[in-house]
C-alpha positions in Angstrom: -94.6 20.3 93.7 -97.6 17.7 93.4 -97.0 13.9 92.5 -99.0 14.9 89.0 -96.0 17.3 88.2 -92.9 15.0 90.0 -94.4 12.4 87.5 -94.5 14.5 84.4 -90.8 15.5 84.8 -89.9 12.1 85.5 -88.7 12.2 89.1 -89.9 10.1 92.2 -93.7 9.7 92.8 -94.3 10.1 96.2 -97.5 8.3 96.2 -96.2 5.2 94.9 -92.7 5.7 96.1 -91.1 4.5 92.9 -88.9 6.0 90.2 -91.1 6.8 87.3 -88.2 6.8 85.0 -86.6 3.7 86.4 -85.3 1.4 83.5 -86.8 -2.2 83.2 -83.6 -3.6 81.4 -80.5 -3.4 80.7 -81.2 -3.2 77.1 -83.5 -0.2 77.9 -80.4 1.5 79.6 -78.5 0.8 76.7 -81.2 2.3 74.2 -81.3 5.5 76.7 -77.6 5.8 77.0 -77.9 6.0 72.8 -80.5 8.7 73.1 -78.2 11.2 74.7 -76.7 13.3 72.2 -72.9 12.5 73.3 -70.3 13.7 71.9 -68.0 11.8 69.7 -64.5 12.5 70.2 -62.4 13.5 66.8 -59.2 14.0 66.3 -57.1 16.7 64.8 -53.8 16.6 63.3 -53.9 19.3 60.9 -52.2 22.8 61.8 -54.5 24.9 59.9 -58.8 23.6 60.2 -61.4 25.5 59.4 -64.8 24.6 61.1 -67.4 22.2 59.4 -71.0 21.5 59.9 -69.7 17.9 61.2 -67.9 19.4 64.0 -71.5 20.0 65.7 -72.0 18.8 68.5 -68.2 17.1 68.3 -65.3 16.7 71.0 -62.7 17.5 68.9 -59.0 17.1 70.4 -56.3 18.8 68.4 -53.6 16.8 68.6 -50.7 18.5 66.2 -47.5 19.3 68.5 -46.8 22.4 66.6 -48.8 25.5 66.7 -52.4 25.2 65.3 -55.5 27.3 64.3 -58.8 26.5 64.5 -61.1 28.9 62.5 -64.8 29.3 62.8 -66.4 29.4 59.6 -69.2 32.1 58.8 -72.9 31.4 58.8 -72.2 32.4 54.7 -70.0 29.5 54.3 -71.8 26.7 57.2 -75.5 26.2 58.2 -74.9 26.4 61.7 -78.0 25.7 63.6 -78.8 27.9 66.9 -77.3 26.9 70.0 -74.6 24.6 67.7 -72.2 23.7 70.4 -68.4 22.5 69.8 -66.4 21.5 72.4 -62.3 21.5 72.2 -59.4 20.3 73.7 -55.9 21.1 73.2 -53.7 17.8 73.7 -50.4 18.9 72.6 -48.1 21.6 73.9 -47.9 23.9 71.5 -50.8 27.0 71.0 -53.8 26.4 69.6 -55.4 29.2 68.3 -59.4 30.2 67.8 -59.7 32.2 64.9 -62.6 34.1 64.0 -64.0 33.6 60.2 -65.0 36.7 57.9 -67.7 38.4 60.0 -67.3 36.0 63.0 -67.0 37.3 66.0 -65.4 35.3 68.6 -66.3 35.9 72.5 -63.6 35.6 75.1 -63.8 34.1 78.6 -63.3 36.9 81.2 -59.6 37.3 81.4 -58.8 35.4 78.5 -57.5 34.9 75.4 -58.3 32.7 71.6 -55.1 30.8 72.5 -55.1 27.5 74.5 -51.9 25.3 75.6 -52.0 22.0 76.4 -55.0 20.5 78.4 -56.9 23.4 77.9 -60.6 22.9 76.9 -63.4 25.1 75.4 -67.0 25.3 74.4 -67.8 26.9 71.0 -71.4 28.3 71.6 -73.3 29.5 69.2 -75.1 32.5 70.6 -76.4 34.7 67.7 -75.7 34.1 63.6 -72.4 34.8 63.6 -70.9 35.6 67.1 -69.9 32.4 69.3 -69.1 32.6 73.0 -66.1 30.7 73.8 -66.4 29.0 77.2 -63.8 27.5 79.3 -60.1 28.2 79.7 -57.7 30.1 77.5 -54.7 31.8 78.2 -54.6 34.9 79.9 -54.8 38.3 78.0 
């Protein structure tokens, strides 16, 4: 890779053997920090939730001790945008549950289930309108 291309992607410059992308500031760290698109995190208490736009891009952590269901809503019902992420995390002990919406399909890890216990995380992906791959751990099948 040239120095023109290293310095187009940001990395080191080998011809003036300094970071490109190096941050004058610590304001200018904190302004790149709030460029990232980081999650929030969100809690959920409620047994029964159905998917929202809002929970794009969210770390939600369902926190209900009893057994829970999260459902994915259909593109019908939510403008989900392509390649919508959501990322969850069971912190209770009881089962939480991925349920697919009317005409959602819901992809399984290899080996696994829609139900989570406790400390178990996921990755809704969004892969076509429609169908989401789930990504992470679930209980076995």
């Amino acid at each position: 890779m040239t120095s023109r291309n290293l310095a187009r992607w940001g990395g080191i410059n080998p011809d003036t053997k300094a970071d490109s992308s190096a941050l004058a500031s610590k304001a200018d760290a904190s302004a790149l920090v709030a460029k990232q698109d980081i999650p929030a995190v969100v809690s959920k208490a409620a047994t029964a939730q159905t998917s929202l736009l809002a929970d794009a891009g969210q770390y939600l952590r369902f926190t209900n001790t009893s057994a829970s269901t999260y459902t994915v809503a259909p593109q019908s019902s939510v403008a989900w945008a392509d390649n919508t992420e959501i990322h969850i995390r069971r912190a209770a002990n009881a089962n939480l549950t991925l349920a697919a919406g009317s005409g959602v399909t819901l992809n399984a890890p290899s080996g696994g289930s829609l139900v989570m216990t406790d400390r178990m995380t996921v990755t809704l992906k969004r892969v076509a309108s429609n169908v989401w791959d789930v990504i992470g751990q679930t209980v076995a099948a």
